[in-house]
MARFIFI-694603 format. One line per field, with one value per residue (C-alpha): residue in one letter; x, y, z; residue number from 1. Coordinates in steps of 0.1 Angstrom, whole numbers, plus 5000, padded with zeros to 4 digits. Last residue first. Layout:
REM residues N
residuo = a,...
X = X,...
Y = Y,...
Z = Z,...
num = NUM,...
END
This chain:
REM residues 74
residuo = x,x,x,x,x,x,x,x,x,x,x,x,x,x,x,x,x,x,x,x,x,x,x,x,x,x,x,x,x,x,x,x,x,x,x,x,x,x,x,x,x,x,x,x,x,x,x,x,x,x,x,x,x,x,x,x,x,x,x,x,x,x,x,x,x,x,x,x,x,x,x,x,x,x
X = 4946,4980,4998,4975,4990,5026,5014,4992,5020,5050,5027,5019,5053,5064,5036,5050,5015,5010,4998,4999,4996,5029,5045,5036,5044,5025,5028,4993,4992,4976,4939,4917,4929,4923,4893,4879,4893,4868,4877,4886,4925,4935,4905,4913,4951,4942,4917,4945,4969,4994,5031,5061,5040,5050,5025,4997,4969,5001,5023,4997,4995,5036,5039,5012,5035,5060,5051,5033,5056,5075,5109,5137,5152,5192
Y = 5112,5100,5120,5104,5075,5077,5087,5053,5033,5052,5041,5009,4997,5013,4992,4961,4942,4908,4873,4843,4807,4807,4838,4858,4900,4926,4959,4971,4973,4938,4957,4922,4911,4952,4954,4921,4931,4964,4998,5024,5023,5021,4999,4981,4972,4958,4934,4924,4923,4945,4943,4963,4962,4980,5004,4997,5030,5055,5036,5038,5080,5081,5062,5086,5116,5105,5094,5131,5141,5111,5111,5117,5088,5086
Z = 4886,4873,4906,4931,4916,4918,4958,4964,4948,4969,5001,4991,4985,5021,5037,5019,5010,5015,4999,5020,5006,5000,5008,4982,4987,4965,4950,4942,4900,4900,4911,4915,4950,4962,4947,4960,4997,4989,4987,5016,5009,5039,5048,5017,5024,5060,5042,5017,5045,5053,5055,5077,5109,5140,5138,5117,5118,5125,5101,5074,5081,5079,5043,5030,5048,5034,4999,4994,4963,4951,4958,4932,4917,4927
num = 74,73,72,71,70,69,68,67,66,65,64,63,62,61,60,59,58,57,56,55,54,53,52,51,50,49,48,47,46,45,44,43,42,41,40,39,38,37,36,35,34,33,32,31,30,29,28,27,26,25,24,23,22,21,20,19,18,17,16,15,14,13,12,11,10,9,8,7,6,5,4,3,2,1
END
């Protein structure tokens, strides 16, 4: 079983507290977490992503383990 990334709960626990209820973000949603631009977000293809058609959304939990795998890279 792959160990946890270091700060993933409490990442995953602060987007729950801004969204709760919600399992998926917008992009717009996904930059005021992130405090970037909706441009950066679209442009950055390492942010885990779902498509749904048209509709493009980020897994809360997918954005969580990618924000803490790359707090660690900085």
């Amino acid at each position: 079983m792959a160990r946890e990334l270091e700060g993933y709960r409490d990442l995953l626990a602060r987007i729950y507290e801004m969204f709760p209820g919600r399992l998926a973000l917008t992009r717009e949603e996904t930059a005021q977490v992130l405090g970037i631009s909706e441009k950066s977000v679209q442009r950055n293809a390492t942010i885990p992503t779902v498509k749904m058609g048209h509709l493009v959304r980020v897994p809360i939990d997918g954005l969580a383990r990618w924000m803490a795998r790359e707090s660690r890279v900085c």
